[in-house]
C-alpha positions as CSV (number, residue, x, y, z in Angstrom):
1,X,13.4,100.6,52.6
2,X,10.2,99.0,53.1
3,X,8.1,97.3,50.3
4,X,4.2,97.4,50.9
5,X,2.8,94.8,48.9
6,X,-0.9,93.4,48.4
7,X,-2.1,89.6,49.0
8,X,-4.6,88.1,48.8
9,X,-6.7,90.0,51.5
10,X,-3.9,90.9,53.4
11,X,-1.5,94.2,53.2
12,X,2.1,92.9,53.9
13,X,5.5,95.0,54.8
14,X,8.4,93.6,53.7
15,X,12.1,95.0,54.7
16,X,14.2,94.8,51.8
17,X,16.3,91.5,52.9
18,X,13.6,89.6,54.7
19,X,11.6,87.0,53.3
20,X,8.9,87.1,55.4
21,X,6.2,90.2,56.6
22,X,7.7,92.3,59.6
23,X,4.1,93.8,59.8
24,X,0.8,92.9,58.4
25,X,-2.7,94.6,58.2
26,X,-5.9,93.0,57.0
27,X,-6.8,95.1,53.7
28,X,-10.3,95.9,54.4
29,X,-9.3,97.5,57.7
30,X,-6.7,100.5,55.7
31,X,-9.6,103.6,55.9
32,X,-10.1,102.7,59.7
33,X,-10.1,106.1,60.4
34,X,-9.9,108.0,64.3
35,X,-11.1,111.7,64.7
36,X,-8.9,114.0,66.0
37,X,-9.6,118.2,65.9
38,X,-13.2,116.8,64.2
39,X,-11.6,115.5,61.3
40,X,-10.7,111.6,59.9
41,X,-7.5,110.7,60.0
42,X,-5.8,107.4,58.7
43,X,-6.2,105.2,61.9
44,X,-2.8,103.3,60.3
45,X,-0.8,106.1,59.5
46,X,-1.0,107.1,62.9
47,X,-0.1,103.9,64.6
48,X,2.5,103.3,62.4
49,X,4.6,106.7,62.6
50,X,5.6,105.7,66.0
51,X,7.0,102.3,64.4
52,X,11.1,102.7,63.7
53,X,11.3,100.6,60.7
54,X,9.7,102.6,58.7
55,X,10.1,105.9,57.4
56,X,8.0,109.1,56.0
57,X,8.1,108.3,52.7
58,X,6.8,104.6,53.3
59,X,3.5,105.9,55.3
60,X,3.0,108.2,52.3
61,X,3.4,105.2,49.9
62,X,1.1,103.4,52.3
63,X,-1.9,106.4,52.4
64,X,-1.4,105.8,48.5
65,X,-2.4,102.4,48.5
66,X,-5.4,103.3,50.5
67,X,-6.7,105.6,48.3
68,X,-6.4,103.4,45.7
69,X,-8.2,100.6,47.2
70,X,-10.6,102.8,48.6
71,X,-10.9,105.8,46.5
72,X,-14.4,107.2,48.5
73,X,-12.6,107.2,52.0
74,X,-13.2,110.4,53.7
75,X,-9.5,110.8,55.6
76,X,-8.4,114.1,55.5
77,X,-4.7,113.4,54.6
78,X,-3.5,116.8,55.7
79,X,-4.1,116.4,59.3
80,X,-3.2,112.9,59.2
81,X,0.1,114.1,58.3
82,X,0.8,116.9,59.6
83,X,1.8,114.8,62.7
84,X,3.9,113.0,61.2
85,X,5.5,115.3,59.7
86,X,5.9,117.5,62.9
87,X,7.3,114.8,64.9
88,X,10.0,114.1,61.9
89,X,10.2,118.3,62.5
90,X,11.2,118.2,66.5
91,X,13.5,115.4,65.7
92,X,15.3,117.1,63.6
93,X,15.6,120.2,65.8
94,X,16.3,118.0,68.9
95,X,19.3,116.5,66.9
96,X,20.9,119.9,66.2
97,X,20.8,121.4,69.0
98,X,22.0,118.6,70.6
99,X,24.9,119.2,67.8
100,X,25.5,122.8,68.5
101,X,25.3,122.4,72.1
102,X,28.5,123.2,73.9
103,X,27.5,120.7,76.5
104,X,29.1,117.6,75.1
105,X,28.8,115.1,78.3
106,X,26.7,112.5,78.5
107,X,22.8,113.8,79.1
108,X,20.8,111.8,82.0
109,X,17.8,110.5,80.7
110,X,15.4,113.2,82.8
111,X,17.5,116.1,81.7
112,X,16.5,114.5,77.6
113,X,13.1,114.2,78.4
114,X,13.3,118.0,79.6
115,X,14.7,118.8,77.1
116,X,12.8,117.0,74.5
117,X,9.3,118.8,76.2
118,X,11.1,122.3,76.1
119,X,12.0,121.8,72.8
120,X,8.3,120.3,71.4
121,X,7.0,123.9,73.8
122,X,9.3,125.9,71.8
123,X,8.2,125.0,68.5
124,X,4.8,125.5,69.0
125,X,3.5,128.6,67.0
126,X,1.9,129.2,64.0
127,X,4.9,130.0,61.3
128,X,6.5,127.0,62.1
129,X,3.4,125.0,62.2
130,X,2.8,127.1,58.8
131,X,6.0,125.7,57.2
132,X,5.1,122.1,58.5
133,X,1.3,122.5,56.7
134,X,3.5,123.4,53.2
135,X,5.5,120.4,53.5
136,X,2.5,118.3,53.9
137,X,0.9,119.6,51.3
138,X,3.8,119.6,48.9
139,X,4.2,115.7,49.8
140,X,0.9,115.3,49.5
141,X,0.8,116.8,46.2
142,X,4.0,114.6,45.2
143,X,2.3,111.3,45.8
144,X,-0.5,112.0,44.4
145,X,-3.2,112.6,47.3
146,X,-4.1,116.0,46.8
């Protein structure tokens, strides 16, 4: 679990038995924000979700502290998750299908990237991209941001 903590002018990670910051970001840069589909989205929560020390639950704590520092941001925090949330989504489907597949040997890397892209194709259509929008929204609504 990582612990986001405030000092000074800096925004530090911590993991839960280090000492020192494994990541650091310079508080007056948290509502950098990129457009994507016309809308703001948390330039931070998007670089970070492709980071694999942290988890989902620590960006949300993160988009938190950014609305706390900087209450009139204009990010739209249901697109900026709805990524994240989507990749966590095709990971999860890539997983069990790779469970449930009767193919048990070893994959090469090119047939797992296939695979991977076949899979992402698949689940692109509007109910499961309507379930994904619900679970943002409830998260949202859980940590406060909505």
């Amino acid at each position: 679990m990582i612990q986001i903590k405030i000092e000074e002018d800096l925004v530090n990670f911590y993991d839960n038995d280090k000492d020192s910051a494994i990541y650091t970001i310079r508080k007056a840069e948290l509502p950098i924000t990129r457009i994507e589909n016309g809308k703001k989205n948390s330039e931070w929560i998007a670089h970070l979700m492709g980071k694999t020390w942290i988890e989902e639950k620590d960006l949300y704590k993160l988009a938190v502290l950014i609305q706390k520092q900087f209450p009139k941001n204009d990010i739209n925090w249901s697109e900026t998750f709805f990524p994240v949330e989507k990749r966590q989504y095709l990971n999860h489907v890539k997983f069990t299908k790779r469970l449930t597949s009767e193919n048990k040997k070893p994959e090469k890397a090119s047939k797992s990237l296939f695979d991977s892209i076949k899979i992402g194709i698949e689940e692109q259509n509007d109910e499961v991209n309507g379930k994904i929008s619900k679970i943002v929204e409830n998260n949202l609504a859980k940590f406060g941001l909505k």
